[in-house]
N, C-alpha and C positions, 0 to 999 in steps of 0.2 A: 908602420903599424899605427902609429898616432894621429897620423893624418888621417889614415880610415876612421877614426872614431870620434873627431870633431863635429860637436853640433848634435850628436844623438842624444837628446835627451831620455835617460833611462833608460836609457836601450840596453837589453839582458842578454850577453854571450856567454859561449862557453869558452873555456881557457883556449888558448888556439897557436899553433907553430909558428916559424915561417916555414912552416911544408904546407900549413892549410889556401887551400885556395880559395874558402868562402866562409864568412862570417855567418854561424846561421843563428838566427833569434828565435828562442825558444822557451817555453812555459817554465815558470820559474818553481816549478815541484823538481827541475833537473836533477842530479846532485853536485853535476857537471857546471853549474849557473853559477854566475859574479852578477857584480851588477856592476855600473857605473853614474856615478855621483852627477844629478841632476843640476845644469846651470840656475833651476829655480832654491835651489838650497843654497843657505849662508855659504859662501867659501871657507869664511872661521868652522864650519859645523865637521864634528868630527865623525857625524851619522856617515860615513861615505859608504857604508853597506846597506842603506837602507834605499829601497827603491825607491824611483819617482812616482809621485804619482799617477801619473797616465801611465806607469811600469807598471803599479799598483793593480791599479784596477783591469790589467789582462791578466792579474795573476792565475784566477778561475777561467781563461779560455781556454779552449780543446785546440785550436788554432798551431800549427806549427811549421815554422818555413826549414827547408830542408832545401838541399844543393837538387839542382833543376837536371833529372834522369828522364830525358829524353824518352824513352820505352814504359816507364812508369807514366809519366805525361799524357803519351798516346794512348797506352792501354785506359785511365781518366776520361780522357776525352770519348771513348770508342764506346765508351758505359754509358757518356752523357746521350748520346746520339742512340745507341740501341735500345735503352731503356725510353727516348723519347718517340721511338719508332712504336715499341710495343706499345705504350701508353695512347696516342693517339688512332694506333688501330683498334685499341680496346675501345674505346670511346666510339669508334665507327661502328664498332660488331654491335655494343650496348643498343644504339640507334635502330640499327639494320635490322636484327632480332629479336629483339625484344620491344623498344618501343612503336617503331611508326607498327610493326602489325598487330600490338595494342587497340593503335590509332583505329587502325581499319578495321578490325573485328568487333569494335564496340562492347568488349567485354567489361571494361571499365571505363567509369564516365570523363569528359574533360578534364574537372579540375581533380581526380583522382589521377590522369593520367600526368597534370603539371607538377602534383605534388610529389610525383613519382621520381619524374624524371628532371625538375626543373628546368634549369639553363643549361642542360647537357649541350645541346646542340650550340651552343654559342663557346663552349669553353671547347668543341671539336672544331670548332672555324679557328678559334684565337691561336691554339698550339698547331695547328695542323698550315695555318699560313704564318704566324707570327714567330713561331717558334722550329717548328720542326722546318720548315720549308727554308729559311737562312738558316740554320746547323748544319741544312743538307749541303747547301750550294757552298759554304765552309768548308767544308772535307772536299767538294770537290777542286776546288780551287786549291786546294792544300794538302793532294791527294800524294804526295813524294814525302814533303815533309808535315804530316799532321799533327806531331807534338807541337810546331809553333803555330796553329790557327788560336786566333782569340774570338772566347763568345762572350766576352763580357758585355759586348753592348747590347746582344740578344738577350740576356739574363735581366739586363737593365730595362728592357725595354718591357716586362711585365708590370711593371708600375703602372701602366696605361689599363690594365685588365685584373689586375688582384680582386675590381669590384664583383667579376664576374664567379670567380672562386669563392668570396665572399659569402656573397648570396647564394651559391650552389650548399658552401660545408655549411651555413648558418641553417638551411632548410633540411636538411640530412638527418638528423632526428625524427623532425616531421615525415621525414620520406620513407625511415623506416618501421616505425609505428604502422604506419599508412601498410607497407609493406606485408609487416607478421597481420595485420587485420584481414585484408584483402586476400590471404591466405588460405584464413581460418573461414572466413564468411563466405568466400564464392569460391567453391568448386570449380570452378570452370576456368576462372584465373590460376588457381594451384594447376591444374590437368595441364594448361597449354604451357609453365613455365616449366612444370618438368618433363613434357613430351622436349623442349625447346632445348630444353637443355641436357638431354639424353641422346637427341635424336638429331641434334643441328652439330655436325662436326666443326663448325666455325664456333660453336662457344663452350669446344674444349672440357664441357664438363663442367663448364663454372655456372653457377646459378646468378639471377639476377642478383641476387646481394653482392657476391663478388663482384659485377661489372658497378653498381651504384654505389663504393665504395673507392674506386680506383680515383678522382678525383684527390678526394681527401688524402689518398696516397700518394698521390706525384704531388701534391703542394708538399706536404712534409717530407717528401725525398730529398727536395730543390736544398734545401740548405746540407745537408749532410753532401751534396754533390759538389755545391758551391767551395763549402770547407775544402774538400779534397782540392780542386783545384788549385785553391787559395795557397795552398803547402805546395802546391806545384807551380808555382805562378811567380818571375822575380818579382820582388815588389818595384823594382825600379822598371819596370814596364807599366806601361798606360792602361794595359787590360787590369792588372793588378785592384788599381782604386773601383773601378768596376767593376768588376768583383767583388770587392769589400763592400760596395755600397749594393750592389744587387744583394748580397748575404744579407746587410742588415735589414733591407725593405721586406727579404719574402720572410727572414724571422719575424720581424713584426706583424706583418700577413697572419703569418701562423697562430701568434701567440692571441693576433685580434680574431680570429677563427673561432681558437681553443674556446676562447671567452664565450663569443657570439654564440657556440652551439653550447654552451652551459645554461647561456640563459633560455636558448630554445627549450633543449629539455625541461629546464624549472619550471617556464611556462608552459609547455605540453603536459607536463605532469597536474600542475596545479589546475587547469583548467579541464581535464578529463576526471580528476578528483571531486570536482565541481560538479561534473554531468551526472560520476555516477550516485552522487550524492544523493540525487534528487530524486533517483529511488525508492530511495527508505523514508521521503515524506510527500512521496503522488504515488498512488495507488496505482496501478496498471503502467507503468510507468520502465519497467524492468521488463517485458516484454519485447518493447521497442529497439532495445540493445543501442542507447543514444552513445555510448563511448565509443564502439564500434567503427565508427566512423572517425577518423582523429580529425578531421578539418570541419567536424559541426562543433560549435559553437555557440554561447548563448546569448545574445545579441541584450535582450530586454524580459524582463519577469514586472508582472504586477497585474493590479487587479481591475476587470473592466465589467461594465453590467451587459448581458445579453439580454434581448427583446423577443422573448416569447411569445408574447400576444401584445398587442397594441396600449394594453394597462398593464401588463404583467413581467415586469424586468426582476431577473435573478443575477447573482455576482458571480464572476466566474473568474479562475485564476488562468491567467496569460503567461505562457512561454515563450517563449519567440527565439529559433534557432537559426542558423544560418542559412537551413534549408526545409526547416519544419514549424508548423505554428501548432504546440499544442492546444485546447482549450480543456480545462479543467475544474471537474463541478466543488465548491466551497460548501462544506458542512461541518458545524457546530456541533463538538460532544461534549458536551458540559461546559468546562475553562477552557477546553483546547478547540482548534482546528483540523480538519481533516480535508485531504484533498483528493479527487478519483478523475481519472484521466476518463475525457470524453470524448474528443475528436482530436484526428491525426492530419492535420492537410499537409501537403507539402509544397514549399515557396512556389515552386514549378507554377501549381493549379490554380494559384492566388490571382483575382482581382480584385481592387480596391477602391471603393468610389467613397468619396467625400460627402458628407450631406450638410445640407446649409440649415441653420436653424429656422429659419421660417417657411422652409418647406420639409420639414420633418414633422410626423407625425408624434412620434418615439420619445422626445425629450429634446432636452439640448446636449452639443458636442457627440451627437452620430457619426458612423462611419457604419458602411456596406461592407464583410468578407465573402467574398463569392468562392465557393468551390469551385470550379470552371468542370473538375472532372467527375463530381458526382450530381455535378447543374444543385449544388444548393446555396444559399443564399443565409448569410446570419447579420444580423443587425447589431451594432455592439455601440456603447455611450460611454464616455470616459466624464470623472469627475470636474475637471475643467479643461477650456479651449486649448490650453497650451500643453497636455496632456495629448488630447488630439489628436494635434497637428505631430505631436513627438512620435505616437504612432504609426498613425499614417507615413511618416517620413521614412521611417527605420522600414516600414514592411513594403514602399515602392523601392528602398535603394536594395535591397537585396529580393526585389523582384528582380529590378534592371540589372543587378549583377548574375544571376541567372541565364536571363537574354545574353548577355556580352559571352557568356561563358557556352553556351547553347552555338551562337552564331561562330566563336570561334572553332567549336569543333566542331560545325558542319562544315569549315574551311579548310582544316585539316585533313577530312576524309576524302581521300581519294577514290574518284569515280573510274571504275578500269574502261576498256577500250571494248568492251565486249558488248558491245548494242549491237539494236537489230538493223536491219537494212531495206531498203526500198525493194517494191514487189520486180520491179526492173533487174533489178542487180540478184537478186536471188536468181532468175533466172538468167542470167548471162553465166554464173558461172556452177557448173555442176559439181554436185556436191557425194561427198560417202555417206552413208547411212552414220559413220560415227560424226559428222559434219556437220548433217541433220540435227541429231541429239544435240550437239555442242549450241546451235544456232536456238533452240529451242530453249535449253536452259538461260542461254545470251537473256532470250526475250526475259524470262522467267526473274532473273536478277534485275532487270531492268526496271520491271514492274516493282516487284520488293524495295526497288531503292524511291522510286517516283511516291508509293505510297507513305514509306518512312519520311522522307520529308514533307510531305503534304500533314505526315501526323505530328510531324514536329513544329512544322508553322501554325496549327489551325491557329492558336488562339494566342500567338504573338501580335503584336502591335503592326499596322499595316507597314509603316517604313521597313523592318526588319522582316518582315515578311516575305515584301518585294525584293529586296539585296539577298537575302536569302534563296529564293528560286532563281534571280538574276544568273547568281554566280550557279549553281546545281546547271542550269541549262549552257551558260557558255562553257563551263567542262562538258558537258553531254556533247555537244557540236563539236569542241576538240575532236573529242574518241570518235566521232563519227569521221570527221575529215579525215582522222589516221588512217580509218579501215578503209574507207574508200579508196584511199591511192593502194593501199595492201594489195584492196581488189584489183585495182589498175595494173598495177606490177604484176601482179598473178596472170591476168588475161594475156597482156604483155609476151610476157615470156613464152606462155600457150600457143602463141601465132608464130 
């Protein structure tokens, strides 16, 4: 018995036979627990009941190693595996139902659709090859005796991707904010999520919030699973330290999670507190419903002169939001200020031309906003050049952020297979009257789609313009070569 217990520092048993056949180490709340006298203690010290320190500090773990049951083991393991099954099919249904037909219905825009959905699609790759796909080939491998498969090294292996968790539970605030708004504001978002989830038996009845929350849920499962293990796991086994160290990276995951979406919220809160502040001192202002939106934002405020007539400049107070420039008339009541909302552009219709001072007519430090969408044109003068230039800077980058955002979800939207076809081919192969109608709508969408991107490039930048119709046409040509062999196959078989 003495020899077993050589070298343990602090190591905490319970009283034990020679009938026992396993030392188990257990949380020292026991009533059952000794301890044994640490090599770093005086030998003179007559503390020999007080634990070590490294005994110490597991006194508060939940952790407990228990004799290795086979059937309890298995049953562990069978949980880690079904529950990773359920979880990354949930993750597929989130995708499949809810978002890409998001994507393709156009009901909400790009970056409402990222804020929504984040990095979903990258945390369905990571668990669905990384994780679930070796669990799988473990059990199979292991499919007689599955109490002894080890996942520690698949557990350990999420250290390579926690970033991607990260940044999903850190934006999760944001997403659901984004979420209850886009509820309340568009009709037509609330209609397709609950036709979706009423009427699509793949999502079970669950609502999008249920699917945009399961993330957040399997990171905080991971350690509660790990634990179990851990108790099932001998320590004198290699998976064992693997375990232990996978447990303490995803708590730490967690606990930097916890954090990270506390400060999201503070700052989601504080800065929507800010929007709707602005309210209660711009008149017309509460109208616009600027909170409504959780990803606008207020980039720059302050005050710039408008050019009315060629001698005649007034001061006007500047907004400048993520996605809206307000302009705001300034008037004096007595000691105070008062401010009344005059124009509403949005970033979208923005152009921006720079004016040089010696060819301004206007003053010095001009700059051109152009409405692009109601063709008007305002002149504005800042106090100094470097004011300016501050301007102008801030309202090209969140033009081009527009653009980038714009081009990526014309990227996203998937052009279907349903084009029209050469006057040859119509007639080669005869059609039903319901064929007809089918081939005629074909056209019909076709058009609707040619025209929406024509209206969505007009007044982009030519480069972006061209990469833009580039790619709309080499998808078009895809779907056309599919139907063509369709048709081929079809005739084919007819002969």
């Amino acid at each position: 018995m003495s020899s077993q217990l050589e070298g343990k520092k602090g190591l905490f048993i319970r009283k034990v036979s020679v009938k026992d056949k396993h030392l188990v180490r257990s949380g020292c709340n026991s009533p059952e627990v000794g301890s044994l006298p640490s090599p770093m203690l005086s030998p003179k010290s007559s503390s020999d009941t007080i634990p070590a320190p490294e005994a110490k500090e597991r006194e508060n773990e939940e952790v407990v190693f228990k004799a290795i049951k086979p059937h309890i083991r298995e049953k562990i393991l069978r949980e880690v595996l079904d529950t990773e099954m359920d979880y990354v099919n949930d993750l597929a249904i989130l995708i499949s139902i809810y978002k890409e037909p998001l994507e393709k219905l156009g009901i909400i825009s790009g970056i409402q659709t990222e804020t929504l959905f984040s990095n979903v699609n990258s945390l369905y790759e990571i668990n669905k090859d990384h994780v679930l796909a070796p669990m799988n080939a473990k059990f199979q491998e292991n499919i007689k005796e599955t109490w002894k498969l080890s996942l520690g090294e698949i557990f350990l292996s999420l250290q390579d991707h926690l970033k991607a968790y990260t940044d999903y539970c850190s934006n999760q605030p944001l997403a659901l904010a984004m979420l209850k708004s886009l509820e309340t504001e568009k009709p037509e978002f609330a209609q397709f999520l609950d036709k979706t989830m009423m009427e699509n038996p793949i999502a079970r009845n669950l609502s999008l919030l249920s699917f945009l929350i399961k993330p957040v849920q399997r990171l905080c499962k991971y350690p509660l699973l790990l634990r179990e293990l851990i108790n099932n796991t001998n320590p004198q086994d290699s998976e064992y330290t693997q375990l232990v160290a996978a447990s303490e990276l995803v708590k730490n995951a967690v606990t930097f999670v916890n954090e990270k979406q506390r400060e999201a919220e503070e700052n989601l809160a504080r800065r929507m507190k800010k929007i709707e502040d602005l309210s209660t001192v711009y008149a017309g202002i509460a109208e616009l419903k600027l909170a409504s939106d959780v990803n606008r934002e207020l980039n720059r405020e302050g005050k710039l002169d408008i050019v009315l007539k060629k001698t005649k400049h007034e001061t006007r107070q500047i907004l400048l939001f993520s996605d809206l420039l307000l302009t705001c008339i300034v008037k004096k009541r007595g000691k105070g200020i008062s401010y009344k909302l005059e124009n509403a552009t949005q970033i979208s219709d923005i152009i921006v031309t720079d004016l040089a001072d010696e060819e301004s007519t206007h003053g010095k430090n001009g700059f051109i906003i152009k409405d692009k969408k109601n063709d008007v044109s305002y002149t504005f003068t800042a106090e100094t050049q470097d004011e300016k230039t501050e301007w102008i800077a801030d309202l090209k980058r969140l033009i081009k952020d527009h653009q980038r955002q714009l081009a990526k979800q014309l990227k996203r939207t998937q052009v279907t297979t349903n084009v029209s076809l050469t006057t040859s081919q119509l007639q080669a192969v005869q059609k039903t009257p319901e064929e007809e109608i089918a081939m005629l709508d074909a056209k019909l969408v076709m058009t609707d789609k040619i025209l929406k991107v024509l209206g969505c490039i007009k007044y982009e930048p030519l480069e972006l313009r061209e990469a833009i119709w580039r790619d709309f046409i080499e998808k078009e040509l895809c779907a056309i070569q599919a139907r063509e062999k369709d048709l081929a196959e079809r005739e084919a078989s007819a002969m």
